[in-house]
Residue frames as a rotation matrix with the C-alpha (Angstrom) as fourth column:
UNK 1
0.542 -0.611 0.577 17.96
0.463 0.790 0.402 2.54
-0.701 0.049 0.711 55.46
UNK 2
0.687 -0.207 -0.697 20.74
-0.590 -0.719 -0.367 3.81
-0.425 0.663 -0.616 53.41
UNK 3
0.736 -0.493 0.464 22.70
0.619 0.768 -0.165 1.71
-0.275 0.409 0.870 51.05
UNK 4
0.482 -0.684 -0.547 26.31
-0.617 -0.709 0.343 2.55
-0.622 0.172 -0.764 49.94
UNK 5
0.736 -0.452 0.504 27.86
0.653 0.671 -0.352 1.43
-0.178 0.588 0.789 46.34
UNK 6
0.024 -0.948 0.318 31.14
0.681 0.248 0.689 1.75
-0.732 0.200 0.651 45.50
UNK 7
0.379 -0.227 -0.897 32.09
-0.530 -0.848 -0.008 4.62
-0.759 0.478 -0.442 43.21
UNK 8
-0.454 -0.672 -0.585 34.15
-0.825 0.068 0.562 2.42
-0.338 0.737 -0.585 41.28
UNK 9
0.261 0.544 0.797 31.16
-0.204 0.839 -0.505 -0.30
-0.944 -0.030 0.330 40.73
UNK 10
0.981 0.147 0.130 31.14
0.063 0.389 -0.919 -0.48
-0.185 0.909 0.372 37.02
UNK 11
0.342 -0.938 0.058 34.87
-0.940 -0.342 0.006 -0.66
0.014 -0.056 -0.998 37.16
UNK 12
-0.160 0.498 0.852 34.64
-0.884 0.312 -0.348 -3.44
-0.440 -0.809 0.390 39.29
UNK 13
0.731 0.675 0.097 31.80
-0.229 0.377 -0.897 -4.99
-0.642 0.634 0.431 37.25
UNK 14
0.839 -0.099 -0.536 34.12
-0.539 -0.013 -0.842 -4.95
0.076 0.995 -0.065 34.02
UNK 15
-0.135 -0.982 0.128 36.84
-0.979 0.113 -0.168 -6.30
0.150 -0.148 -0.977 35.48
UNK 16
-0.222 -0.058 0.973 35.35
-0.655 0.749 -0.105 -9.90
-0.723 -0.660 -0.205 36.81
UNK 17
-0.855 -0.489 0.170 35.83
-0.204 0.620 0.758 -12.77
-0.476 0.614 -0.630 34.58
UNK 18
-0.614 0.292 0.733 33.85
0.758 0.478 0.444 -13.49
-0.220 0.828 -0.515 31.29
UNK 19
0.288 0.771 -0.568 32.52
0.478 -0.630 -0.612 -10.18
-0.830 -0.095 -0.550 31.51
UNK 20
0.023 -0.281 -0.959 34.51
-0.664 -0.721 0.196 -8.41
-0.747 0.633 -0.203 28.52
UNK 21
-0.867 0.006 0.498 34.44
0.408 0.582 0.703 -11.94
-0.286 0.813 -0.507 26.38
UNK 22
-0.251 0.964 -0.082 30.38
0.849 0.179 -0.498 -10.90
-0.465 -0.195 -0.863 27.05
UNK 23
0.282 -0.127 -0.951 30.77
-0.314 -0.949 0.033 -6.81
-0.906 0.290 -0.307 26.20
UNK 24
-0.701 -0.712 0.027 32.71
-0.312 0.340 0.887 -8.63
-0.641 0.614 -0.461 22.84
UNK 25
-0.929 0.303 0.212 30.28
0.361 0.869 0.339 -10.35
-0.082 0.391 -0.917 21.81
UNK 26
0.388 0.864 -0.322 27.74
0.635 -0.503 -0.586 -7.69
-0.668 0.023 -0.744 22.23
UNK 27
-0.060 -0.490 -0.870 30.10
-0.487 -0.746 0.454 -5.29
-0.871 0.451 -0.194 19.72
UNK 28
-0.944 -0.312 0.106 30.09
-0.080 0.529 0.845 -7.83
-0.319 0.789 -0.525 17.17
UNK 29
-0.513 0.848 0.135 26.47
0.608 0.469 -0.640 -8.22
-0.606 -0.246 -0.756 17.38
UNK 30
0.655 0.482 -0.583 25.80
0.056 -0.799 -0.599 -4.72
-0.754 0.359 -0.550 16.58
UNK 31
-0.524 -0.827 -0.206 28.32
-0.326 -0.029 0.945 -4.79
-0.787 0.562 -0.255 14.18
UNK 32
-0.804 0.302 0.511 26.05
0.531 0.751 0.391 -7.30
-0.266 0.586 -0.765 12.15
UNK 33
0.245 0.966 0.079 22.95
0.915 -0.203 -0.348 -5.41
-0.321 0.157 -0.934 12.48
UNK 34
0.171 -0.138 -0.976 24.44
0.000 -0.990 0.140 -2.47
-0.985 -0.023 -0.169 12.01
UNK 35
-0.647 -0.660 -0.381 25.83
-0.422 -0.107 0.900 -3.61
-0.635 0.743 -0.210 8.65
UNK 36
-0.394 0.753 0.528 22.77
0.884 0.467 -0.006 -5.63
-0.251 0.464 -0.849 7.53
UNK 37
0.500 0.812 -0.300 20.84
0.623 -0.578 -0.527 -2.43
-0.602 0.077 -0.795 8.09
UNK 38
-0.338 -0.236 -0.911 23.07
-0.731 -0.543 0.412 -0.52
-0.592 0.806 0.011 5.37
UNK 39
-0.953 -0.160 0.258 23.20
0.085 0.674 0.733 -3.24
-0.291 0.721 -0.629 3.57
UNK 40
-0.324 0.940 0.103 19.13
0.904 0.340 -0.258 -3.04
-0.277 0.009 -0.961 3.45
UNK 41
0.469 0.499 -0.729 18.84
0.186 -0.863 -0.471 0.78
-0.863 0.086 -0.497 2.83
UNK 42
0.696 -0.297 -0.654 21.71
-0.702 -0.471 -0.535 1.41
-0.149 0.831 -0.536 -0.32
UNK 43
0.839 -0.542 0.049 24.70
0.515 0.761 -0.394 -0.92
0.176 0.356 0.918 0.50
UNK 44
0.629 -0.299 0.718 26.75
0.118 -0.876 -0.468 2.18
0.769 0.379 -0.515 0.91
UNK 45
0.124 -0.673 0.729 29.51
-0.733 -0.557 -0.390 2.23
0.669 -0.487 -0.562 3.24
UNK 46
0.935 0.271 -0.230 28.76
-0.210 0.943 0.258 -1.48
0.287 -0.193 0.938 4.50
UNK 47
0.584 -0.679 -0.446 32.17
0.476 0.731 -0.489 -1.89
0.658 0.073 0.749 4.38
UNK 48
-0.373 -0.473 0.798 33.25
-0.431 -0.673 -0.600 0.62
0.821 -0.568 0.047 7.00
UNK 49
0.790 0.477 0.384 31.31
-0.588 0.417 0.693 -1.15
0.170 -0.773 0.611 9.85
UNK 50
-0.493 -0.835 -0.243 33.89
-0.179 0.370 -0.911 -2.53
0.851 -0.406 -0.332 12.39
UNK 51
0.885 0.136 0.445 33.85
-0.419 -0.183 0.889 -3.17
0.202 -0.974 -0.105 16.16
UNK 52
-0.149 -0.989 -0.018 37.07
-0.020 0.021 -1.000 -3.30
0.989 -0.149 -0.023 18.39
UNK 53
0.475 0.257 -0.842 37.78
0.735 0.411 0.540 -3.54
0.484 -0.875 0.007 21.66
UNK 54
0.372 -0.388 0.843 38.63
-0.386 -0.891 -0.240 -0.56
0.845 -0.236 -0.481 24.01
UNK 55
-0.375 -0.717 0.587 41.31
-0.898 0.124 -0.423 -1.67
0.231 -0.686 -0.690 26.19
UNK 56
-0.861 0.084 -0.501 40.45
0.011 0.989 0.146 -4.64
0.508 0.120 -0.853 28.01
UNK 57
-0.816 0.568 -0.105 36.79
0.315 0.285 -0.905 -3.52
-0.485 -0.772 -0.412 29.23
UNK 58
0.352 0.807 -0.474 34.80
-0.350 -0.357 -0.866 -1.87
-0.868 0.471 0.157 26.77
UNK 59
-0.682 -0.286 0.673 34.28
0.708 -0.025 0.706 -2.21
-0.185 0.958 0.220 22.93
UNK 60
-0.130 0.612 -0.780 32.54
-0.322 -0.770 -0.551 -0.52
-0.938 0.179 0.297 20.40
UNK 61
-0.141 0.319 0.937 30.83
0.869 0.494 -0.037 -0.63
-0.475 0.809 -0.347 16.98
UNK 62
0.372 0.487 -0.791 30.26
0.056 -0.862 -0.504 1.66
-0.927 0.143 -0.348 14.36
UNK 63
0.903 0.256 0.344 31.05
0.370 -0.056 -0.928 3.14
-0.218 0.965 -0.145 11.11
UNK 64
-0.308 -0.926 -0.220 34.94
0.436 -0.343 0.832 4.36
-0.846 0.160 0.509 10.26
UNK 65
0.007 -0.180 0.984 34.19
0.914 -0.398 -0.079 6.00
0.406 0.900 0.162 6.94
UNK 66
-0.886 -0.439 -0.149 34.26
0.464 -0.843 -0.273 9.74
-0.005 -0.311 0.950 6.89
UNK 67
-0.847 0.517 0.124 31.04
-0.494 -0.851 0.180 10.07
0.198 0.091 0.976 6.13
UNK 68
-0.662 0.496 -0.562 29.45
0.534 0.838 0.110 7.99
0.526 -0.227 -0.820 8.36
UNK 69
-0.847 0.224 -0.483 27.90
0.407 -0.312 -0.859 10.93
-0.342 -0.924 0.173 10.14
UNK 70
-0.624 0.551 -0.554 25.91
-0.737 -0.651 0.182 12.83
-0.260 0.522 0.812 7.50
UNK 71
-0.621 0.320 -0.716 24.96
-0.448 0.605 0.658 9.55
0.643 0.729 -0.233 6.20
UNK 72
-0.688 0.240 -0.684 23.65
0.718 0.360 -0.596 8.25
0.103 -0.901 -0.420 9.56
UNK 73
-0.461 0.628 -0.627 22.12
0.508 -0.393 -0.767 11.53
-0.728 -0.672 -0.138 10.68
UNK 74
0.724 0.666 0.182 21.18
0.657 -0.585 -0.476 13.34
-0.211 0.464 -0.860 7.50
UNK 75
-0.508 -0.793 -0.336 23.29
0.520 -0.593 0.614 16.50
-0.686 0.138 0.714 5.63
UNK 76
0.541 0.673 -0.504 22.77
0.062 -0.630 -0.774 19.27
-0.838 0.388 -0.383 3.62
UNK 77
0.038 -0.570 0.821 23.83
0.951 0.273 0.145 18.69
-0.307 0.775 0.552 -0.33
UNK 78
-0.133 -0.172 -0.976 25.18
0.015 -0.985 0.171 22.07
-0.991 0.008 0.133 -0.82
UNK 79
-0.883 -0.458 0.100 25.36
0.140 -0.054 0.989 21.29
-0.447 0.887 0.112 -4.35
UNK 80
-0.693 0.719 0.038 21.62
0.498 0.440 0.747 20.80
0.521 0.537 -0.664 -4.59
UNK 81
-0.916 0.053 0.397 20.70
-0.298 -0.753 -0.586 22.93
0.268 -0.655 0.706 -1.97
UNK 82
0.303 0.913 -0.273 18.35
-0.547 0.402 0.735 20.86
0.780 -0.073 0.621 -0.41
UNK 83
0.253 -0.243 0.937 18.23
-0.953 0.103 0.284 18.95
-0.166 -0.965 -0.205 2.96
UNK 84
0.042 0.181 -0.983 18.99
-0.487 0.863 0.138 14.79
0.872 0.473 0.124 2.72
UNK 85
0.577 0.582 0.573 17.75
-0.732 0.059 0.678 12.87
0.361 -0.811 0.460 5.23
UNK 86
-0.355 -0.828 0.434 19.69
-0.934 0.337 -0.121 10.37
-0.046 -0.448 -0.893 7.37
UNK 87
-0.092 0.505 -0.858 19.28
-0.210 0.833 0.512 6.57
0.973 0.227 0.029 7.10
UNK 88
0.092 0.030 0.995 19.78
-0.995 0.043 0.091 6.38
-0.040 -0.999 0.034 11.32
UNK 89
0.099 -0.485 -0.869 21.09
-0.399 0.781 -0.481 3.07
0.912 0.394 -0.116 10.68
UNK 90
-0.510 -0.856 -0.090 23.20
-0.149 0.191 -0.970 3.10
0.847 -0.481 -0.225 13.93
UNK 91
-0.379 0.793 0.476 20.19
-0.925 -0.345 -0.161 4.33
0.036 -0.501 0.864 15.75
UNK 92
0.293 0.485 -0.824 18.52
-0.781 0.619 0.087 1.05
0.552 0.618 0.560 13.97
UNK 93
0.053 -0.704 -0.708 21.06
-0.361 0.648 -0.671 -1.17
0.931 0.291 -0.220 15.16
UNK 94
-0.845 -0.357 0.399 21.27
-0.291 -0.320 -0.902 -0.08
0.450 -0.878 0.166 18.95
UNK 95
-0.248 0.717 0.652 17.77
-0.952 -0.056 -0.301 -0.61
-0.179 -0.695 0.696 19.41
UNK 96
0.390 0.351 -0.851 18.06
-0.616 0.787 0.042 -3.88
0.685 0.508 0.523 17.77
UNK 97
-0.636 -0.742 -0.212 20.93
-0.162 0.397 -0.903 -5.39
0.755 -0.540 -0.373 20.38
């Protein structure tokens, strides 16, 4: 038996009614956890946590500061020469949703 789907399924999919209110409402979500969980490790950058909609099928969540990456994954403090671990917040968040 062979089945055939549509190339353009998850197109499709995003397009059929109350799905993107649903995708919304899953950005905001993480949004929250995402900001609790700074909010639980320093407080630091708490206020950069956003979520938006891409076009009219996808969103997203996440941090806007500039240094949401180093802080997230970890950086090296040149000044201290020394490694500094990430808080993996985002990580945190994603598996929380």
């Amino acid at each position: 038996m062979s089945l055939w789907i549509d190339p353009d399924i998850a197109e499709i999919v995003a397009g059929l009614d109350g799905v993107h209110d649903e995708v919304m409402k899953v950005a905001h979500k993480g949004a929250g956890l995402l900001r609790a969980a700074i909010r639980s490790k320093t407080g630091a950058m708490a206020a950069s946590v956003e979520s938006s909609a891409l076009g009219s099928k996808d969103a997203w969540f996440g941090m806007s500061d500039e240094g949401a990456i180093g802080y997230n994954f970890g950086h090296h403090n040149t000044w201290a020469d020394r490694p500094v671990s990430g808080s993996h917040v985002i990580e945190e968040a994603v598996k929380r949703l």
